[in-house]
C-alpha positions as CSV (number, residue, x, y, z in Angstrom):
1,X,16.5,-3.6,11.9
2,X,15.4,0.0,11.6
3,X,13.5,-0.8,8.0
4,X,12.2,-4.2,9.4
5,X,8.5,-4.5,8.5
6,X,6.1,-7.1,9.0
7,X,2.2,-8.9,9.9
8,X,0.9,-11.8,11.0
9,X,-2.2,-12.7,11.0
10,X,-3.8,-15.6,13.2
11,X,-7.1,-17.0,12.2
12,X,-8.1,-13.6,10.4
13,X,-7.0,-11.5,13.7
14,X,-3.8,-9.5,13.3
15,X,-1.1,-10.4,16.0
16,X,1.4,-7.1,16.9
17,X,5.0,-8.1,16.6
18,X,7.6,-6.8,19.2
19,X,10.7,-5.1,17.6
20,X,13.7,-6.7,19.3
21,X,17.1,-4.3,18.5
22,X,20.3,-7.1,19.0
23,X,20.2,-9.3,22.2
24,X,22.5,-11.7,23.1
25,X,21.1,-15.1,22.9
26,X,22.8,-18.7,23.6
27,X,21.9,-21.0,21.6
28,X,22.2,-25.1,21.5
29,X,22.8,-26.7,18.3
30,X,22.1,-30.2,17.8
31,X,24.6,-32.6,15.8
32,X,23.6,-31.9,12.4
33,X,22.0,-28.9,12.6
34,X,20.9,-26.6,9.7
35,X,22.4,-23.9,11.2
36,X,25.9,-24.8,11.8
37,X,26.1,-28.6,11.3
38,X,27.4,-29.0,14.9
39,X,26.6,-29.9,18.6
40,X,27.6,-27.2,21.4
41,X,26.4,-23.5,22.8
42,X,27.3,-21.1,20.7
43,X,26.7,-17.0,21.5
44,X,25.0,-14.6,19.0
45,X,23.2,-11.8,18.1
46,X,19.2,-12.3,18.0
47,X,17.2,-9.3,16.5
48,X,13.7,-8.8,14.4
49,X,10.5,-9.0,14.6
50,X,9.2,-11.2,16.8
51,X,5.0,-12.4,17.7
52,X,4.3,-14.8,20.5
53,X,1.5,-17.2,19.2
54,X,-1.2,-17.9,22.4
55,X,-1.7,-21.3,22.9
56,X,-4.4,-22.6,20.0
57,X,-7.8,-25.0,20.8
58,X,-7.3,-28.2,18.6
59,X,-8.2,-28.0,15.3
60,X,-7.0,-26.0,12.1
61,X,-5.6,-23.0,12.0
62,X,-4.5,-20.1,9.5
63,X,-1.4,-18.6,9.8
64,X,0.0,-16.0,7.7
65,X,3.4,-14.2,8.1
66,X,5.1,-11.6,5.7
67,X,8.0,-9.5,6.4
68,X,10.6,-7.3,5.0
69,X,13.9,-5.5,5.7
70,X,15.7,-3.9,2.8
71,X,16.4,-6.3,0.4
72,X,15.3,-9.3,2.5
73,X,11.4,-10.3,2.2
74,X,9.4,-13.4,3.5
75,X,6.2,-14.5,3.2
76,X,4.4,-17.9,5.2
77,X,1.4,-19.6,5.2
């Protein structure tokens, strides 16, 4: 988590991500899931970088994430 980088950028603005160091976080799976292929509440640890998007007026929008952490990168559009 320390080397996590990242941006986003909403409709040309840049949006600040929080850092978030290892919370626990329930989640629900659904049956079938990509995650773990099953149904239940399962306990793990949820960590990154993390934006909150404010709610958007109807019509299109631009979106563009990239992010990094050692030798994990991802980029969206």
């Amino acid at each position: 988590m320390r080397d996590a980088q990242g941006t986003v950028v909403l409709d040309g603005e840049p949006v600040e991500p929080e850092a978030h160091e290892g919370e626990d976080i329930v989640v629900e799976g659904a049956p079938g899931n990509a995650v773990t292929e099953e149904e239940g509440i399962f306990s793990a640890t949820g960590c990154g970088l993390w934006v909150q998007v404010p709610p958007l007026e109807p019509g299109e929008h631009s979106l563009v994430i990239r992010g990094r952490s050692g030798d994990f990168s991802i980029g969206v559009d």
